[in-house]
C-alpha positions in Angstrom: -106.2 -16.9 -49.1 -107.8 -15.9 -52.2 -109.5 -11.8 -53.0 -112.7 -11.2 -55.2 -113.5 -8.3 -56.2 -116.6 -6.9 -57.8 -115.6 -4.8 -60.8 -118.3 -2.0 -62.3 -118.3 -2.0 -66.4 -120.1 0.1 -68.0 -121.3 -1.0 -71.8 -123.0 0.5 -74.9 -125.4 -0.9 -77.4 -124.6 1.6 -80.0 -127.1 1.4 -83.1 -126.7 2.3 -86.7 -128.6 5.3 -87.0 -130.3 4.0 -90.1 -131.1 0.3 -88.7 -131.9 0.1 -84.4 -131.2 -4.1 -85.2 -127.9 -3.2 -86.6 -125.2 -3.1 -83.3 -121.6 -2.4 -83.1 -119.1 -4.9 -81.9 -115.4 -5.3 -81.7 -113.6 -8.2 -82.5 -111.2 -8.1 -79.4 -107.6 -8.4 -80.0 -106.6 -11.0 -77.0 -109.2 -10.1 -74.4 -112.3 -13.0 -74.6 -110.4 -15.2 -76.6 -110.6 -12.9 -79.9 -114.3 -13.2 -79.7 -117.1 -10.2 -80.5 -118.4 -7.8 -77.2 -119.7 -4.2 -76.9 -117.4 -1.7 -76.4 -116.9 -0.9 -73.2 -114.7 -1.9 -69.7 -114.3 -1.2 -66.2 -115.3 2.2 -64.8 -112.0 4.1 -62.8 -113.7 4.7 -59.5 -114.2 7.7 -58.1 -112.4 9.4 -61.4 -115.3 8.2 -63.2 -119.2 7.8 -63.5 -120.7 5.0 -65.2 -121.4 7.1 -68.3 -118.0 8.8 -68.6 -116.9 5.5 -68.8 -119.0 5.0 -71.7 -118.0 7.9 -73.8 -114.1 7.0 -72.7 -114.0 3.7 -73.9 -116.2 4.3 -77.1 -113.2 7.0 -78.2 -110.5 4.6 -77.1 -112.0 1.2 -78.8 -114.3 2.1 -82.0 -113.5 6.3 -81.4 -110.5 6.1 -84.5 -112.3 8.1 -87.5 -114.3 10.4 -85.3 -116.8 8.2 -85.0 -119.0 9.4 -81.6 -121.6 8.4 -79.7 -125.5 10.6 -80.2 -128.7 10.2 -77.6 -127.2 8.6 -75.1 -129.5 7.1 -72.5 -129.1 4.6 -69.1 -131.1 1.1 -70.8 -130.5 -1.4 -68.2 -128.1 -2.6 -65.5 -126.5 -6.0 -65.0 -126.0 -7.1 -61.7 -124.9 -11.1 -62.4 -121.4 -11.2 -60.3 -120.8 -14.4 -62.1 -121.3 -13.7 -66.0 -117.8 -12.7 -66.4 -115.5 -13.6 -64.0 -111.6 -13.2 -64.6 -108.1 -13.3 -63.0 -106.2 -10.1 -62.7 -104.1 -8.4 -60.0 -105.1 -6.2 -56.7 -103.2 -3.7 -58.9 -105.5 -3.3 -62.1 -108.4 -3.9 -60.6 -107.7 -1.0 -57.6 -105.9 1.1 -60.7 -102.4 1.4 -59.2 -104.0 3.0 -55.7 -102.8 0.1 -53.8 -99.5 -0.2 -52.0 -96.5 -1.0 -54.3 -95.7 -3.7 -52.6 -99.8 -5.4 -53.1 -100.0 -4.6 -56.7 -99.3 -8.4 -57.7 -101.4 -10.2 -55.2 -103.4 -12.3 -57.8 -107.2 -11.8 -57.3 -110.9 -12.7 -59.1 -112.5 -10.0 -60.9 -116.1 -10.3 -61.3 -116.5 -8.1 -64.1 -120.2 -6.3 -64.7 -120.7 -6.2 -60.8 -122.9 -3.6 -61.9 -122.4 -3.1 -65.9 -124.3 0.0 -66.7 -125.8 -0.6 -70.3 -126.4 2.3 -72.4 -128.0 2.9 -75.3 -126.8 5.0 -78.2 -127.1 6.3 -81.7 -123.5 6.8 -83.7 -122.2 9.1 -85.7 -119.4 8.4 -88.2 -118.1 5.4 -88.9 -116.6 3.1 -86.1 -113.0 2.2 -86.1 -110.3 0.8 -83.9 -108.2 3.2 -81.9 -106.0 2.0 -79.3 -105.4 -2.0 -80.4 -107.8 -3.8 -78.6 -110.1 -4.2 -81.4 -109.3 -5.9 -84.4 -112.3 -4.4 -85.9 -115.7 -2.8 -85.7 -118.4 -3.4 -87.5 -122.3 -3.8 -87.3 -124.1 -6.6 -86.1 -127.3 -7.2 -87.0 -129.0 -8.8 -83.8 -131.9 -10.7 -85.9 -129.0 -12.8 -87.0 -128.0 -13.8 -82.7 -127.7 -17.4 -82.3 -127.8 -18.2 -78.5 -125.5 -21.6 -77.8 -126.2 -23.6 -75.1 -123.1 -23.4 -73.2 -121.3 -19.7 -73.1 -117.8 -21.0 -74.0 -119.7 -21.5 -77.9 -121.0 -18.5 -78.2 -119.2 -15.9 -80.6 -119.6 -13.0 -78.1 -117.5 -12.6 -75.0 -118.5 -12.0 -71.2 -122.1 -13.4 -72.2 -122.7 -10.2 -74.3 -125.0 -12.8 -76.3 -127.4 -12.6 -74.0 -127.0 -8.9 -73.7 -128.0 -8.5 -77.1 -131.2 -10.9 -77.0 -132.9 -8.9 -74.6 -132.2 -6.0 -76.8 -133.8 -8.1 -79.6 -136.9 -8.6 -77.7 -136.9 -5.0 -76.5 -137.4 -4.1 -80.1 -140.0 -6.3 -81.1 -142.1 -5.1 -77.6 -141.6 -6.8 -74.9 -140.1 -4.7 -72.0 -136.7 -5.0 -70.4 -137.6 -7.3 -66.9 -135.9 -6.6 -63.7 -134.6 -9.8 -63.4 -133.5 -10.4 -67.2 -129.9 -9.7 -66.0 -129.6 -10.9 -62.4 -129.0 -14.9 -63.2 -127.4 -15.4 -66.7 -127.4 -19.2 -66.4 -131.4 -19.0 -66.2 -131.3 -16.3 -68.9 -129.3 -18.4 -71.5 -132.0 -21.5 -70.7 -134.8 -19.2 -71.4 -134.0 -17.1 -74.4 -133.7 -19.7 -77.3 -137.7 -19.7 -76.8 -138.5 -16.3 -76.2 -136.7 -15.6 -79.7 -138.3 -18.3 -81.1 -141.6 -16.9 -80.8 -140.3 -13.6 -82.5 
């Protein structure tokens, strides 16, 4: 017998102040093969809402020189169960509130079933804090390169994909209801949309 579980995230497009093309990423330590993401993770239900999870993993991952997230504000929400699906245990993914005696049972996390994706202006500059990023630093998203198979891409848990809708969200077109419901069809159809840019 095998367990799924859908896992809430909550992430954060957090923009240079000076340059909305200009995102922060971390370059993960050992989650996502070492490759870039957004900062954020799993949202600790019920000690948590979508957006304290936000501010809690912004201080934990990029937080280390006091940098902080500014304007704050609920962009989208991903509801593809299948964009970034993981093994873990019963015991992480309930955080510890199973029995003892469960904690090990080995189950599928599908990770971003929802992920809440905020956007945000930062202050100070970003910096690792707790040794899950290598570093931080700002991507510029006019530079994205979608690949046509996820496992090529640079970015981690399809975060690519993430970050080309944002791209066409700044040159106008409007954030569609279905952009993050089916990110098989999403990675077919973006290399032309950017194109057009």
């Amino acid at each position: 017998m095998s367990f799924s579980f859908a896992v809430p995230t909550s992430s954060v497009i957090a923009l240079n102040p000076s340059n909305q093309f200009e995102v922060n990423v971390i370059e993960q330590t050992k989650k996502h093969n070492g490759r870039l993401t957004l900062v954020g993770g799993r949202v600790e239900l019920p000690r948590q809402t979508h957006l304290d999870c936000v501010f809690e993993e912004w201080d934990q991952e990029a937080g280390g020189m006091a940098a902080t997230l500014d304007n704050v504000s609920l962009w989208a929400i991903k509801t593809d169960p299948y964009s970034d699906v993981r093994a873990s245990t019963l015991g992480k993914l309930s955080h510890e509130t199973c029995l003892p005696e469960h904690r090990d049972i080995p189950v599928t996390g599908h990770y971003g079933a929802p992920d809440h994706l905020y956007l945000a202006t930062v202050s100070g500059i970003p910096h690792p804090k707790d040794g899950e990023a290598k570093r931080c630093f700002y991507f510029d998203v006019r530079n994205l390169n979608i690949t046509a198979d996820e496992k090529d891409s640079q970015f981690g848990a399809q975060q690519d994909l993430i970050l080309a809708v944002y791209r066409l969200f700044l040159a106008g077109r409007p954030v569609a209801v279905d952009d993050f419901v089916d990110f098989v069809s999403l990675r077919k159809k973006l290399p032309a949309l950017l194109a057009a840019l």
